[in-house]
C-alpha positions as CSV (number, residue, x, y, z in Angstrom):
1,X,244.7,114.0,114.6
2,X,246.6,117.5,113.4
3,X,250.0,117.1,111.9
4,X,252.7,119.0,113.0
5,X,255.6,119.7,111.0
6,X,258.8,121.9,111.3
7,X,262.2,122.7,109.1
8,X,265.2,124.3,109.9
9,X,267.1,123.2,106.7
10,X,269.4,124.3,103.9
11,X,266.9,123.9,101.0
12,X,263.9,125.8,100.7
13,X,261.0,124.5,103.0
14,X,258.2,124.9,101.6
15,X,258.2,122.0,99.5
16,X,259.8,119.9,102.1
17,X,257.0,121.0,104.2
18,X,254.4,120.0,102.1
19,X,255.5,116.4,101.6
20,X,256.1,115.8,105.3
21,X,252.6,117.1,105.6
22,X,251.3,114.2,103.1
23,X,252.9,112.1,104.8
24,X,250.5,112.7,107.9
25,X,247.5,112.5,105.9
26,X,246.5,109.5,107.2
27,X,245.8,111.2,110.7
28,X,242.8,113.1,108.9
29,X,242.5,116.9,108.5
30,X,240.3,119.6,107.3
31,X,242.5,122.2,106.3
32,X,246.4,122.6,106.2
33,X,249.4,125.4,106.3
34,X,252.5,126.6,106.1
35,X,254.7,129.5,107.3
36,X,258.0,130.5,106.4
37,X,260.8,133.2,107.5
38,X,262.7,134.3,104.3
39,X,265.2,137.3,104.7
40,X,263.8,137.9,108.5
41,X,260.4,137.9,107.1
42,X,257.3,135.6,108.1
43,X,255.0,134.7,106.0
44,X,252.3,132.0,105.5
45,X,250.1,130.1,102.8
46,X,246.8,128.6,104.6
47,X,243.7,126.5,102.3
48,X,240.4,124.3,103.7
49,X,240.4,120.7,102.2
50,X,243.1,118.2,100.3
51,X,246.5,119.4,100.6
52,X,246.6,119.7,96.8
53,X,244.7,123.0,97.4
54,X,247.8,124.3,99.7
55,X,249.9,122.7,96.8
56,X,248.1,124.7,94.4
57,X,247.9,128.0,95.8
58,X,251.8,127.9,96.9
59,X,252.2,127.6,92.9
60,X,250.5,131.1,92.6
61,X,251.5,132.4,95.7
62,X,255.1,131.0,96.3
63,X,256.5,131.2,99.9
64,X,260.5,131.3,100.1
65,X,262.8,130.7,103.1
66,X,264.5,127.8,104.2
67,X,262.8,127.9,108.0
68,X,259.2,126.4,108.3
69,X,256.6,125.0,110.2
70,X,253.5,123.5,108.6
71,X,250.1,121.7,109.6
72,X,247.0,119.4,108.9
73,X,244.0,120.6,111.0
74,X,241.4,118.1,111.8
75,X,238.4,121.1,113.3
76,X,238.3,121.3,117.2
77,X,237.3,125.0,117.9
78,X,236.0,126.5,114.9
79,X,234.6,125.4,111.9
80,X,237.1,124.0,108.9
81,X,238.0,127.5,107.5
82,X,240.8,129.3,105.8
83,X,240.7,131.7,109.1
84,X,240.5,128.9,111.1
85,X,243.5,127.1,109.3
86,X,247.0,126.7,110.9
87,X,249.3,128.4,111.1
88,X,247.7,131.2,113.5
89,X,249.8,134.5,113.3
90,X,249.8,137.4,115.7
91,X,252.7,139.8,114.5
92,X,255.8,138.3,115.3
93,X,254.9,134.7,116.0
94,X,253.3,132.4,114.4
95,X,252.1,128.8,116.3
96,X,250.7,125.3,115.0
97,X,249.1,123.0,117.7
98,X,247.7,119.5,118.3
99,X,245.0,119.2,121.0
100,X,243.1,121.7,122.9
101,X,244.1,124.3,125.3
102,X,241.2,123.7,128.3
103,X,241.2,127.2,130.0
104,X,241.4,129.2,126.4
105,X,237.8,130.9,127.4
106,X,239.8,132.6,130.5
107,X,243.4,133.4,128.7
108,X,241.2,135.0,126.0
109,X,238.8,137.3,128.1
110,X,242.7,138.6,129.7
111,X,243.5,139.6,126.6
112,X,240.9,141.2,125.5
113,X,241.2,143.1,128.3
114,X,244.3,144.0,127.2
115,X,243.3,145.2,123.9
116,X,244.2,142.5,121.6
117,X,242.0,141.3,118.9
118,X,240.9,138.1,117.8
119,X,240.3,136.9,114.3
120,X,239.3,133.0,114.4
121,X,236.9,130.6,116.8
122,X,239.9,128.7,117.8
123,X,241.5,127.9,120.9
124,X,244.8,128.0,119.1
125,X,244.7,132.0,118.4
126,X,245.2,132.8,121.9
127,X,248.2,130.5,121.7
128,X,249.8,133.3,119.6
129,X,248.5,136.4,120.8
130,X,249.9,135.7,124.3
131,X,253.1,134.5,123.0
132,X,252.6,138.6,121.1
133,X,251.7,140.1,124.3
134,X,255.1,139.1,126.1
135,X,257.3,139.9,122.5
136,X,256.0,143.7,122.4
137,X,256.7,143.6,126.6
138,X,260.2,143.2,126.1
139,X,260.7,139.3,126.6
140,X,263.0,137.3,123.7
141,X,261.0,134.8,121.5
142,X,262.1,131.8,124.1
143,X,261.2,133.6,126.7
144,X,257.9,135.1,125.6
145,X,256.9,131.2,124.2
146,X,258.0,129.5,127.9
147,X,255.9,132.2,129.7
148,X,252.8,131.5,127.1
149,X,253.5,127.7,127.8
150,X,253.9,127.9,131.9
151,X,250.1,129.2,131.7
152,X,248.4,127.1,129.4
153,X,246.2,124.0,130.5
154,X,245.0,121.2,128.5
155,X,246.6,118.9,125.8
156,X,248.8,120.1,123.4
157,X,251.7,119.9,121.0
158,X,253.4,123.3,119.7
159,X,255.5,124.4,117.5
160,X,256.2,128.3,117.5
161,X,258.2,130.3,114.3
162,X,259.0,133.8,114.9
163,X,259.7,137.2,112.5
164,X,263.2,138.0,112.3
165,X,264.4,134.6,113.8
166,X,265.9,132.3,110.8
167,X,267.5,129.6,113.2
168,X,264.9,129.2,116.1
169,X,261.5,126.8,116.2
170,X,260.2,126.4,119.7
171,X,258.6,123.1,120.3
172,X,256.6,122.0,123.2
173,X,254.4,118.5,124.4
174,X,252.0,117.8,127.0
175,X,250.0,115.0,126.1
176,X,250.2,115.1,122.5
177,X,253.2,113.9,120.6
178,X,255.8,115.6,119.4
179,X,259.4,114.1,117.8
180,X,262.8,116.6,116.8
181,X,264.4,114.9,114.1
182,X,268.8,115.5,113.5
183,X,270.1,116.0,110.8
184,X,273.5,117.1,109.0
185,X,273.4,121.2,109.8
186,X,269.2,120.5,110.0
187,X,266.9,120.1,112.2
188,X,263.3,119.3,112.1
189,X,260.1,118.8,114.8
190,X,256.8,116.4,113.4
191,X,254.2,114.6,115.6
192,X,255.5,111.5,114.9
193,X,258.8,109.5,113.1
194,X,256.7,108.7,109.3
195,X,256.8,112.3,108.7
196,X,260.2,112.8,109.5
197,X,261.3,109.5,108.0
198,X,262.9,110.9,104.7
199,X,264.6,113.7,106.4
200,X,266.5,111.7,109.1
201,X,266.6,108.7,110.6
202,X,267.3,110.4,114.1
203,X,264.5,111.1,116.3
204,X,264.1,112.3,120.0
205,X,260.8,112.1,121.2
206,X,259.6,114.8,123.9
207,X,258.4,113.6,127.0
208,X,255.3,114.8,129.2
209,X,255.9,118.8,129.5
210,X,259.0,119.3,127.7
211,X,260.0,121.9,125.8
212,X,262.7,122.5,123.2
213,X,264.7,125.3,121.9
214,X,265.8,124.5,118.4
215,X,268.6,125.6,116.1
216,X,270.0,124.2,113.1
217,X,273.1,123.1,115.8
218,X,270.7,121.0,117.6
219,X,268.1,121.5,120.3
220,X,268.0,122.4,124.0
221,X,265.3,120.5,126.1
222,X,263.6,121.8,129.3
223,X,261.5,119.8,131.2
224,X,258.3,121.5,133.0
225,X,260.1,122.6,136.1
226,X,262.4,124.5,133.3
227,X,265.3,122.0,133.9
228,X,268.1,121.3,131.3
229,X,267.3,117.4,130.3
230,X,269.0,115.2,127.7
231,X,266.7,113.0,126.0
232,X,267.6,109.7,124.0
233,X,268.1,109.7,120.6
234,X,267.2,106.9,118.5
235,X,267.8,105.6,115.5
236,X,264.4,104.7,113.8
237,X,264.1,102.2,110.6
238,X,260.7,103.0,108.7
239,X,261.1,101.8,105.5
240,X,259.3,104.6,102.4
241,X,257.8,102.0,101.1
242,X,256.0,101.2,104.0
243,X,253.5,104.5,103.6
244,X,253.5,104.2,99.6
245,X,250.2,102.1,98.5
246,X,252.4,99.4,96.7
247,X,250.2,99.2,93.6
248,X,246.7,99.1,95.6
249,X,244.3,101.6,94.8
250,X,244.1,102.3,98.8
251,X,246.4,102.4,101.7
252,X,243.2,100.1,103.5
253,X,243.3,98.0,100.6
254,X,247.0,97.3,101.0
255,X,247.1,96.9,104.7
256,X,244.0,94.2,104.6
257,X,246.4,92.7,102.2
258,X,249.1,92.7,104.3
259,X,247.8,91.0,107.2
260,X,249.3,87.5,106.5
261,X,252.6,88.8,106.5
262,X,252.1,90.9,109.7
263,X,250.5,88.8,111.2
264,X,253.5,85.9,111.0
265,X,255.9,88.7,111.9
266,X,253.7,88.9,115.7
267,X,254.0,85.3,115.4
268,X,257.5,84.7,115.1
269,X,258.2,87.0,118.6
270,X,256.0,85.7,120.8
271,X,255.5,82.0,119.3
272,X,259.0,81.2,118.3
273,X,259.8,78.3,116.2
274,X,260.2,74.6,117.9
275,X,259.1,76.0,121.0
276,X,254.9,75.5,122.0
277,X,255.6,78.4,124.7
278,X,254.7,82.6,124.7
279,X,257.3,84.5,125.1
280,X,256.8,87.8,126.0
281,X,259.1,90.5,126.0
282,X,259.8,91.0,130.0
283,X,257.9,89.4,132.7
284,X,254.2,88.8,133.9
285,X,252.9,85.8,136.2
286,X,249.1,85.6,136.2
287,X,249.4,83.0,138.7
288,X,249.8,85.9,140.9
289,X,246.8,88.5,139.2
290,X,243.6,87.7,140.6
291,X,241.4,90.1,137.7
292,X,242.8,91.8,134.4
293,X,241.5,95.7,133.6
294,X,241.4,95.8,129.8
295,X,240.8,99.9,128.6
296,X,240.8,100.6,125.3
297,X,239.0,102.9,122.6
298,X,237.5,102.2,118.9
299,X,238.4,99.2,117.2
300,X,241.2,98.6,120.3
301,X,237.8,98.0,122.3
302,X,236.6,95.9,120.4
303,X,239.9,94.0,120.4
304,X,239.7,94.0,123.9
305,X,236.2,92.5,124.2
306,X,237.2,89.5,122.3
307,X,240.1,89.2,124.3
308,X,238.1,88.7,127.3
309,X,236.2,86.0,125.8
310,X,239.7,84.3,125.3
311,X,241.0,85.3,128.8
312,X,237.8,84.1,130.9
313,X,237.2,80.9,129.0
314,X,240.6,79.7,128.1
315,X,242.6,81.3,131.0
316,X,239.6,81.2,133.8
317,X,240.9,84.9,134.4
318,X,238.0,87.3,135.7
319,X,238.0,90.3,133.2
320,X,236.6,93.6,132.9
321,X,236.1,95.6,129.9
322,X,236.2,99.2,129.7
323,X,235.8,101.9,127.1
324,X,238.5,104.2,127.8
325,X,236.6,107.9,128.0
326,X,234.3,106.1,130.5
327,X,237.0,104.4,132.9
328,X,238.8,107.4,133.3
329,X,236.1,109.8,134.7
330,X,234.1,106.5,136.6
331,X,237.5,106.2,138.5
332,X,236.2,102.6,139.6
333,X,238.3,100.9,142.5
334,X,241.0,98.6,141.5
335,X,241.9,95.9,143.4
336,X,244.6,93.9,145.1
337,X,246.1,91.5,142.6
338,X,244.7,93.7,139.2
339,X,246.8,93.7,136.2
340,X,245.5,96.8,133.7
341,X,245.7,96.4,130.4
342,X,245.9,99.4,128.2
343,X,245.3,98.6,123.8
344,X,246.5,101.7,121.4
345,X,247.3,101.6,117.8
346,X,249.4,104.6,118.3
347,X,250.4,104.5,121.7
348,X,249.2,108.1,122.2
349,X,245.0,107.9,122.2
350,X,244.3,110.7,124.9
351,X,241.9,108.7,126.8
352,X,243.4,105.5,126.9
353,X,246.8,107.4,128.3
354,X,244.8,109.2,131.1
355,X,243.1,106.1,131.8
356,X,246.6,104.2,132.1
357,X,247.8,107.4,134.5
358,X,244.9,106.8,136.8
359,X,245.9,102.7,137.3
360,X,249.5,103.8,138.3
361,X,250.3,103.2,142.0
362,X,246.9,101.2,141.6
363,X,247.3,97.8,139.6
364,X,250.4,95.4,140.4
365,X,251.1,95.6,137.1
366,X,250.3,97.6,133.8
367,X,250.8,96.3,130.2
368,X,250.1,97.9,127.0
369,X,249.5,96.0,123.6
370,X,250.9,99.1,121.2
371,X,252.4,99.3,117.3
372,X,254.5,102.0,118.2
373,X,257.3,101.2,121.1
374,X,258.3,104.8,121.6
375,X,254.5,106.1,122.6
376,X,253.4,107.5,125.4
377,X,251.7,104.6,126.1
378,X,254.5,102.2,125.5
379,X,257.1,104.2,127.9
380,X,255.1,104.7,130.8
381,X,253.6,101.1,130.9
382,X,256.0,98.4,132.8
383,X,255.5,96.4,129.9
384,X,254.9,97.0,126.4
385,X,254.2,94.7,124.1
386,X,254.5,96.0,120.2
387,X,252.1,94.0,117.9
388,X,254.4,94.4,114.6
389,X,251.7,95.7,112.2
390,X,253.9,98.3,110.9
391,X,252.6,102.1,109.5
392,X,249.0,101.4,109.3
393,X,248.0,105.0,107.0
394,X,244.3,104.1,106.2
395,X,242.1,106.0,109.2
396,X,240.2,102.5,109.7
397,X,242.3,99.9,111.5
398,X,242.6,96.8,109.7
399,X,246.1,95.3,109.9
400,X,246.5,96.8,113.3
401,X,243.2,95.1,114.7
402,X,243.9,91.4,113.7
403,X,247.7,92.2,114.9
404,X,246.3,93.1,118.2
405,X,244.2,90.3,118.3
406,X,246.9,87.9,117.4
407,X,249.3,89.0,120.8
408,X,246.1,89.1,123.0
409,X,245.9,85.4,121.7
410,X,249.3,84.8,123.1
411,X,248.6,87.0,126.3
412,X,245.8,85.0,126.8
413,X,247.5,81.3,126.4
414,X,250.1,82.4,128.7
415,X,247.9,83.2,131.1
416,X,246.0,80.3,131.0
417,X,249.5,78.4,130.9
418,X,250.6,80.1,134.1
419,X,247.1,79.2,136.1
420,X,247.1,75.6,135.3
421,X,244.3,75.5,132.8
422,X,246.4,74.7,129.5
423,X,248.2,71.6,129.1
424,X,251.4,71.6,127.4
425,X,249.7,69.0,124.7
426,X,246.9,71.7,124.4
427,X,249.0,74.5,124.3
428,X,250.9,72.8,121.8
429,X,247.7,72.5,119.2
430,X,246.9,76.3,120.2
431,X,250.7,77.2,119.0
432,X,250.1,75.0,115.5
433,X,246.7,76.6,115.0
434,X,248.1,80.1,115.7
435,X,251.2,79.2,113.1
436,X,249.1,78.0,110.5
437,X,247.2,81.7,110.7
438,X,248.9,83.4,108.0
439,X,247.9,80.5,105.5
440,X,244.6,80.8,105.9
441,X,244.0,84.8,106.6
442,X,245.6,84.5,102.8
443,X,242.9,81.8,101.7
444,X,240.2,84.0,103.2
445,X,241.4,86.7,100.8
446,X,241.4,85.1,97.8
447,X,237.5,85.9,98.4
448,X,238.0,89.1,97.4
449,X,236.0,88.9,94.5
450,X,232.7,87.5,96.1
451,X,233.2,89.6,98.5
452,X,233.2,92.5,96.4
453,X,230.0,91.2,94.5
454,X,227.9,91.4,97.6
455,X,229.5,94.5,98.6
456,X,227.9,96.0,95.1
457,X,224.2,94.7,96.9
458,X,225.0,96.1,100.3
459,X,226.2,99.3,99.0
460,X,222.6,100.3,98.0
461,X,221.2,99.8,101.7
462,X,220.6,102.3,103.9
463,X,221.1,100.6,107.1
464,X,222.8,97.4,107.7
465,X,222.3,94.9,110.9
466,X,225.3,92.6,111.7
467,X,224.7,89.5,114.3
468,X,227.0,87.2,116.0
469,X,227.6,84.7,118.6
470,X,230.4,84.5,121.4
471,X,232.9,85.7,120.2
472,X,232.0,86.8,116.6
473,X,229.5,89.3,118.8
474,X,232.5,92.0,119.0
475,X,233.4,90.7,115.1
476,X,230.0,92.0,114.3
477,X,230.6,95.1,116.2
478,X,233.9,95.6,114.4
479,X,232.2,95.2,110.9
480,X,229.5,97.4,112.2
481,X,231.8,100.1,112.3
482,X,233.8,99.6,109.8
483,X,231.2,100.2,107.1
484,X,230.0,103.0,109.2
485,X,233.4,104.8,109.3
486,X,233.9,104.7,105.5
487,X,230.8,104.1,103.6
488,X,228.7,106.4,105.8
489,X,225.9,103.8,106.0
490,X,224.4,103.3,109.3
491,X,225.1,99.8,110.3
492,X,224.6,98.4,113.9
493,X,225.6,95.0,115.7
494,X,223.7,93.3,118.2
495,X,224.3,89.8,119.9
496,X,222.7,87.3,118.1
497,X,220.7,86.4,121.0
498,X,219.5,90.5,121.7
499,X,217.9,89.8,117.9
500,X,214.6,89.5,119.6
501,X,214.5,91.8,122.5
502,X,214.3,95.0,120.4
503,X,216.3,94.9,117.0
504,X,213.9,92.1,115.2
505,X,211.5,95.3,114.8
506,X,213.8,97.0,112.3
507,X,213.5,93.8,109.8
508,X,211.8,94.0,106.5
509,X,212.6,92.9,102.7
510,X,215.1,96.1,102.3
511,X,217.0,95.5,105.4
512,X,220.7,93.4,104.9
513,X,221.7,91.4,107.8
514,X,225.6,90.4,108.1
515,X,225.7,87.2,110.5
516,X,228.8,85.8,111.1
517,X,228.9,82.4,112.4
518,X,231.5,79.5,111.4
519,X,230.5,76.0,111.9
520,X,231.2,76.2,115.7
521,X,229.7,75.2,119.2
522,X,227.4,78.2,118.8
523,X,226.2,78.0,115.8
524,X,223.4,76.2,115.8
525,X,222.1,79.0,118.0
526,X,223.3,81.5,115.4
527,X,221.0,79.8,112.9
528,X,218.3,79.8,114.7
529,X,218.7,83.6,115.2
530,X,219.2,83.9,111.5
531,X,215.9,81.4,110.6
532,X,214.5,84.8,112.6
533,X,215.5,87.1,109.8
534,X,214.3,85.0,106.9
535,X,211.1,84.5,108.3
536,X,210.6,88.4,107.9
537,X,211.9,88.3,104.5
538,X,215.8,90.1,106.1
539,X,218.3,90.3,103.7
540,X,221.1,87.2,105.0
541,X,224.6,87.7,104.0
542,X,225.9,84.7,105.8
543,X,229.7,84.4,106.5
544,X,231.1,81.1,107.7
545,X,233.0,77.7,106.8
546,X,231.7,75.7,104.2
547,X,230.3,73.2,106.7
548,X,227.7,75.9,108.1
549,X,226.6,77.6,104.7
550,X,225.7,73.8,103.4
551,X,223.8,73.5,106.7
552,X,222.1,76.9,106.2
553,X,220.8,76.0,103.1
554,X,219.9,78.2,99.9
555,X,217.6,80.9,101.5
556,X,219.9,83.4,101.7
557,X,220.4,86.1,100.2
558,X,224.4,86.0,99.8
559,X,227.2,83.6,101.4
560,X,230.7,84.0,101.6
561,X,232.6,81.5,102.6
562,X,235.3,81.0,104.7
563,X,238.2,78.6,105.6
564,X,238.2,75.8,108.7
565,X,239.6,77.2,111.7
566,X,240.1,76.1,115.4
567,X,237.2,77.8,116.8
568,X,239.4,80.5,119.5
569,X,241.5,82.0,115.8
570,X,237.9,82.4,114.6
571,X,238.3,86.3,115.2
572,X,241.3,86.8,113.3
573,X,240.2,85.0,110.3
574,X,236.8,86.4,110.1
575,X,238.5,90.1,110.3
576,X,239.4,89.8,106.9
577,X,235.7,89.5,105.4
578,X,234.2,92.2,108.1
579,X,237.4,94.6,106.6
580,X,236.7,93.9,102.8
581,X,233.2,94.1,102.8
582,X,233.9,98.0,104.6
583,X,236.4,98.4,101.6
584,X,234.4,97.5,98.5
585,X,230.9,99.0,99.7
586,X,232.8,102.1,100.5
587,X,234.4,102.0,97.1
588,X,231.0,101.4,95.2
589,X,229.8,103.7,97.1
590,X,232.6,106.3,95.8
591,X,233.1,107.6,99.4
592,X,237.2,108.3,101.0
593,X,238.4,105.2,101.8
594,X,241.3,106.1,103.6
595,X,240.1,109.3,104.7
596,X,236.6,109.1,105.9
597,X,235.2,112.4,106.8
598,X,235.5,113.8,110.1
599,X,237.2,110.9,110.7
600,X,241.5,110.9,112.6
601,X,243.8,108.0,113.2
602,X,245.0,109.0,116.1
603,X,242.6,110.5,118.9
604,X,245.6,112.8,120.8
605,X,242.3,115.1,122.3
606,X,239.3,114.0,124.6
């Protein structure tokens, strides 16, 4: 969600500023800022929209100084505004901040009481005005910022720039992310490593409840108890051409095309070569777990939900599958013998992480499937397991998803391996299948341009049903929301079997139906369920294997086909034409691809 940047360099930093902001873009944002202290002076630049409308107005209205903090604003409290913009000011201070502050309502009647005015609908203002309050008492700007900090509840990240102070940012996490960077006489603060990537290559990453007082000599970390702490600095590798777009029009065009490669990356560490074994990164025996807790949100559920399909069939592992907002507050028993399972792209979705805190001292054992080892997610799990995607930047997870799904493959053989329900001559033809993925992920996008055609039909709908079977049901929910998230059409998925139990009433002659079903055990089902959507004239865009659209016939209404695959991969492959049929509806349909309105990458509030 909001991007949090901050510069105490030897170069001006406003410009710097701005670029680490773009560099954030991809968590999605209504408005950005900037401040700056030049000569003892602070100052700030604030505009609603693209940050070309910041870049633009810092061209009229230039803001010198070589100290700086900046933000992307994706709206919370308030509406997207110019007043409602970050940086918030009150006299001497001035704060950006990711996440909400829970008890704002009763900080803000205090100070009112005391006088002090407010000027926006955001939590973030009171933020300020206390950290003002405890300046014009008498207390030093660290001072004044711990005392605001020791009072405030909720989720945050902050970064605090103060009048007169040309050496000082005061940063702060609890439950949203927050990274200082080191550099040579610099030092900088961002949410996370991309946007301090081509300012250093040195990063410490805050833990829960710290807070650091920085200077261009380096910073001093509390903990919450006010404790002196060292924290471990690490040397991060993110290559820049890993965020540029690489000659695609989008950054979601690039990262669907990237999926072969990625995808043989995840292979290589937990398949390696000549062996037909997992190997994970530390230990887990499911011979010992008796049930497996999967918690996720978003695409990461729906991940999750084909995972259990793999786990309970392959592994003969009970599962249960739980959408993170929902587990946390249900606070449902855990049993002896549980293994929790915790999916994040970015290792720091707030639900999933409070949902991982409440399995603590519960499950044996808790794992998290992550892109980003240094998360939240990632450290406080007792295994993490990174899934080797790389920056994903487009807001709707492509690369990430089918990365996921490829190590919950591998999570899932070993488990079954480990129970007793996988030979090694079967786990042997699992391990060729799974190597033979990134050949045919890049035969599937070779059907681009078909793709693209019925993409143009699609694009003219106004709602769109997808079906599927086993386990292209949570494919069909993933393409569901995919074409919601970018092209703004309303799209549903249903099991194919639920077709007649409700959904078959929305069926007419202007109504496009996505059913996914490769020539598998299912499918003659599945085409029974489509025969069901012809018969009221439904639009079918059928996606499967050559074998199954030649069995279908020539009564639909568009086919795209796919390559053979052993029937368990099936997922991962038929990712590719769920993602690209998103992509091209949302680019006929002229809408933000990477960018969707209203839409963040990473979820860091409730």
């Amino acid at each position: 969600m909001c991007g949090i940047v901050g510069v105490l360099g030897n170069h001006e930093a406003a410009p710097i500023l701005v670029e680490a902001l773009k560099r954030l873009e991809y968590r999605g944002y209504d408005s950005a800022g900037i401040a700056t202290v030049n000569n003892g002076t602070l100052r700030r630049r604030r505009a609603v929209g693209k940050l070309v409308n910041l870049s633009d107005l810092l061209v009229h209205e230039p803001l010198a100084g070589k100290s700086g903090i900046g933000h992307t604003r994706w709206a919370t409290h308030g509406a997207p505004s110019v007043s409602n913009a970050h940086p918030h000011r009150a006299g001497a201070v001035a704060v950006v901040h990711n996440g909400i502050i829970e008890n704002y309502k009763e900080l803000r009647a205090e100070l009112l009481n005391c006088g002090m005015e407010f000027r926006t609908e955001t939590d973030t203002e009171t933020v300020a005005l206390m950290t003002e309050r405890y300046l014009k008492e008498g207390l030093t700007p660290v001072d004044a910022a711990f005392t605001t900090l020791n009072q405030l509840e909720g989720a945050f990240a902050l970064a605090f720039l103060f009048d007169g102070e040309e050496d000082l940012i005061i940063a702060a996490r609890k439950g949203s992310p927050l990274a200082i960077g080191h550099g040579d006489g610099e030092m900088f603060v961002g949410s996370d490593a991309i946007a301090l990537a081509p300012l250093t290559d040195r990063i410490t990453y805050l833990e829960e409840g710290d807070r650091a007082v920085v200077t261009r000599a380096g910073a001093e970390i509390r903990n919450a108890q006010g404790d002196l702490v060292n924290r471990e600095t690490k040397t991060i590798q993110i290559d820049a051409a890993q965020v540029d777009k690489a000659g695609h029009k989008h950054f979601m065009a690039k990262e669907i095309a990237e999926q072969p490669q990625v995808i043989a990356e995840a292979i290589r560490h937990y398949l390696p070569v000549e062996e037909d074994t997992v190997r994970l990164p530390g230990e887990v025996d499911f011979s010992q777990v008796d049930r497996l807790t999967m918690v996720a949100c978003g695409t990461a559920y729906y991940a999750c939900v084909t995972a259990k399909y793999w786990f309970e069939q392959i592994a003969r592992l009970p599962v249960e599958v739980d959408i993170a907002s929902e587990f946390r507050y249900r606070e449902p028993p855990v049993p002896a013998k549980t293994l929790a399972l915790f999916v994040s792209q970015s290792g720091e979705t707030a639900d999933t992480l409070a949902a991982l805190r409440y399995c603590q001292e519960k499950a044996d054992k808790i794992l998290s499937v992550v892109n980003v080892p240094e998360s939240s997610i990632a450290r406080e799990s007792d295994l993490a397991l990174p899934i080797f995607a790389g920056p994903e930047i487009g807001v709707a997870s492509t690369k990430a998803f089918t990365c996921q799904l490829t190590v919950l493959l591998a999570l899932a053989l070993k488990a079954a391996c480990d129970r007793g329900h996988l030979s090694p001559e079967d786990m042997a033809g699992y391990a060729t299948a799974i190597r033979g993925l990134p050949n045919v992920l890049s035969a599937a996008l070779e059907q681009n341009e078909a793709i693209r055609q019925a993409a143009q039909k699609v694009s003219e709908a106004r709602d769109v049903l997808f079906l599927g079977r086993g386990l292209m049901y949570p494919l069909a929910l993933e393409g569901a929301l995919k074409l919601k998230e970018i092209s703004y059409i309303h799209a549903e998925a249903y099991a194919s079997g639920e077709l007649k139990h409700g959904p078959i009433a929305l069926i007419d002659k202007n109504m496009p139906v996505v059913v996914l079903t490769p020539r598998d055990s299912l499918f003659d089902k599945s085409v029974s369920n489509m025969q069901e959507v012809l018969a009221r004239k439904g639009k079918v865009l059928m996606i499967s294997d050559q074998d199954g659209i030649d069995e279908a016939g020539d009564d639909v209404w568009c086919a795209i086909r796919m390559p053979k695959v052993k029937e368990a991969l099936s997922p991962i492959l038929y990712a590719i034409p769920a993602q690209l049929l998103a992509y091209h509806t949302a680019v006929a349909k002229g809408t933000d691809v990477d960018q969707p309105r209203n839409l963040a990458k990473s979820v860091t509030v409730e």
